[in-house]
MARKOL-960864 format. One record per residue (C-alpha): x negated, y, z; residue in one letter. Coordinates in steps of 0.05 Angstrom, whole numbers, plus 5000, padded with zeros to 4 digits. Example, Ala and Ser with C-alpha at 12.3 -4.5 7.8 and 13.67 -1.06 7.14 Angstrom:
475449105156A
472749795143S
# end
This chain:
479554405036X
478754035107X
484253555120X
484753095190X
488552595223X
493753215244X
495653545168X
501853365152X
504053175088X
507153785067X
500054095068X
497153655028X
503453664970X
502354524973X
494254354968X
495654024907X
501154344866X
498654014792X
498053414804X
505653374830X
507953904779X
512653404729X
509152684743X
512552054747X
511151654810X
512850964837X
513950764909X
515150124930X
517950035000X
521450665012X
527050445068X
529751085097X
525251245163X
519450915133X
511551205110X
513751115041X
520551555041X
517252065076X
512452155017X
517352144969X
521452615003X
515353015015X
513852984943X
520053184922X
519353934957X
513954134923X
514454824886X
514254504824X
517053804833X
515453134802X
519352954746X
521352264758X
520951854827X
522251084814X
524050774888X
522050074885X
524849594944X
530549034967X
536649374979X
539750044954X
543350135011X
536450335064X
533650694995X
540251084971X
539351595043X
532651725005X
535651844933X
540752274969X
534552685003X
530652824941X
536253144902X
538053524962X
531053794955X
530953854889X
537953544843X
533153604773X
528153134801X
530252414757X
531151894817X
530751004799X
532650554845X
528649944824X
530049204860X
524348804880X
522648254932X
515448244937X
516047594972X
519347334907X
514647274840X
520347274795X
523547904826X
516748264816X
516648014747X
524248294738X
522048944765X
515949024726X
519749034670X
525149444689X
520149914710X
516549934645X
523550024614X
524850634655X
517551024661X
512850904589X
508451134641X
505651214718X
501751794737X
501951554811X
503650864834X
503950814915X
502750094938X
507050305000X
511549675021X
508749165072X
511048785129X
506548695196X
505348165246X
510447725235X
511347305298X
513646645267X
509846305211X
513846445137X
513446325069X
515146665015X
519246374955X
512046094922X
510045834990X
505046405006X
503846575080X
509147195075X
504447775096X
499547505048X
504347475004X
508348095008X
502948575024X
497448304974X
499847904928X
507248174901X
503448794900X
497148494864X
502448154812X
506748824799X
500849274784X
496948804739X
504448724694X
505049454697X
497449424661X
499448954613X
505549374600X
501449994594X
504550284644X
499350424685X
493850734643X
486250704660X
483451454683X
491351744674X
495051334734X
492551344805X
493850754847X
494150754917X
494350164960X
496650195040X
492549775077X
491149855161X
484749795201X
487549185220X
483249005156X
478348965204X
480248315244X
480247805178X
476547805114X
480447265065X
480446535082X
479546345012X
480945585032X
485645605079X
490546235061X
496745935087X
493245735154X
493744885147X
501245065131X
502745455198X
499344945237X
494345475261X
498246115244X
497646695283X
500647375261X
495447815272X
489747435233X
495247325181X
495548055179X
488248255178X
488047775118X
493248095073X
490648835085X
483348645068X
486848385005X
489649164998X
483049375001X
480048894954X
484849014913X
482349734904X
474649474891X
477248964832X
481549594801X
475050134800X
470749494779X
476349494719X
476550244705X
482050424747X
482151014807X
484850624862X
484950724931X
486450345002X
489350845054X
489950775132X
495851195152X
495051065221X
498450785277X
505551075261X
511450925315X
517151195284X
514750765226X
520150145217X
514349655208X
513649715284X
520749465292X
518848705312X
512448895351X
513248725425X
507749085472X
505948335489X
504048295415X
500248945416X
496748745471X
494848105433X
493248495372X
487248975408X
484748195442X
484047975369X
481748565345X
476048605401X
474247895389X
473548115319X
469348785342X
463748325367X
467048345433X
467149175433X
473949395460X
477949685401X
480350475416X
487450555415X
490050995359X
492351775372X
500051635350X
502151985284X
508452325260X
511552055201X
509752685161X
502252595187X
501851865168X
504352045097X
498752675082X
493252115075X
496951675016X
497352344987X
490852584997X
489651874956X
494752054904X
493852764893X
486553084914X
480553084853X
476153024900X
476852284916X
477352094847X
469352064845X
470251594901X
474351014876X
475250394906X
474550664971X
478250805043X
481451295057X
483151505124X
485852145163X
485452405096X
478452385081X
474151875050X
470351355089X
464251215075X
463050505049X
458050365104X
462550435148X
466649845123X
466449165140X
463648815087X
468248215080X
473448825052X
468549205002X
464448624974X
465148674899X
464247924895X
469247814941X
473648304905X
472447834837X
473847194887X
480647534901X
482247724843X
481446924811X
485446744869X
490347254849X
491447034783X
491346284798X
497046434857X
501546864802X
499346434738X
497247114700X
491647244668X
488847994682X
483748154635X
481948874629X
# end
């Protein structure tokens, strides 16, 4: 079937009717108006629904609209409001094993939640750059417990990572994460950082045995993660990400709809096709080829450098 940067979500979910039919899926940041509710919300009218949709994020009270929305589409689907602060190890830790209390186990779990450009230089509750920290590293932390807890099962549970061409401006700075403290932060390298670690992420999963996936959903504007993004900051963003092009101007994005920019996580979640291709982007639902990545984001080395980093930062050992 040929999918594009235009197929909405909805297409993809009717594509795909088996490998929705009765699953159990996690989301993790699925604030009303965001990528991730959409999916969920998406997922929840197919013809034959999932069986269970755990909603993983902060506050109940931007994730209950959601809830409320998948039983209106469909009351027998099994709804779980799960807390976690990604910036927050111990919350991840509390939610892993609520989660694992909840699910035995994950067909799908969408690595949705993420923060972007964040204009001042923040910490989170370790003392992790935040976007590092959120984007990467909670997420890094809550799949590898959900391993250990056999919740997410090797060639049974898809993972699926959202990452952003913004991948493309930073590879890790493996000795200077936290940019000399916020001395010589700036949001949109911090940013470029933490979604190569999305993609990396992927490579050190398939290295593993896992099918995982990073997706691009595109440049969404009804998307809340745009909230906090002035057009001086945008403009910033394509300078950086020029600089980073070799000094080739960066094209704008074609804006997506909110049902467009879900279709490719579930292209990643639900399609067969991809499976042959894990570790892999994915982007306006179709597989890129790895050629056409930079290298500092699908280096298996750099995947295994990560990955050490990752369990020195969380003090777990992930050996699978």
């Amino acid at each position: 079937m040929a999918f594009s940067a235009t197929t909405n979500g909805a297409e993809i979910v009717a594509a795909f009717p088996a490998a929705v039919a009765g699953k159990t899926i996690l989301i993790t940041g699925p604030s009303i108006g965001s990528i991730g509710s959409e999916t969920a919300i998406t997922l929840a009218g197919a013809p034959i629904p999932p069986a269970h949709i755990l909603l993983a994020g902060r506050t109940i009270s931007k994730i209950q609209p959601v809830i409320d929305a998948i039983t209106a589409a469909n009351p027998s689907i099994k709804t779980t409001f799960i807390a976690l602060d990604l910036a927050d190890l111990e919350s991840v830790r509390k939610a892993a094993s609520e989660i694992a209390s909840a699910a035995p186990k994950l067909d799908i779990l969408i690595n949705n939640a993420g923060i972007m450009a964040v204009k001042d230089y923040t910490v989170t509750a370790q003392g992790i750059e935040s976007q590092f920290g959120v984007n990467w590293l909670g997420h890094f932390l809550l799949t590898g417990l959900l391993i250990k807890a056999g919740v997410v099962v090797k060639g049974e549970t898809r993972i699926v990572n959202l990452t952003s061409m913004g991948f493309e401006i930073e590879g890790i700075r493996f000795d200077d994460y936290n940019f000399k403290e916020g001395a010589t932060y700036n949001p949109w390298i911090a940013y470029g950082q933490s979604k190569t670690g999305n993609v990396l992420h992927a490579v050190g999963l398939t290295t593993r045995g896992f099918t995982a996936h990073a997706v691009h959903p595109g440049l969404i504007l009804d998307s809340h993660l745009l909230a906090n993004v002035s057009q001086d900051m945008f403009a910033d963003g394509f300078r950086i990400a020029t600089e980073a092009n070799g000094g080739v101007p960066v094209s704008p994005e074609t804006p997506k709809t909110l049902q467009q920019g879900s279709s490719t996580t579930l292209v990643a979640a639900l399609s067969p096709d991809v499976v042959a291709f894990s570790g892999t982007l994915v982007r306006d639902c179709n597989v890129v080829k790895p050629e056409d990545t930079k290298v500092h984001a699908r280096d298996p080395a750099l995947a295994e450098k990560l990955w050490a980093l990752g369990e020195e930062l969380t003090g777990e050992k992930f050996d699978f």
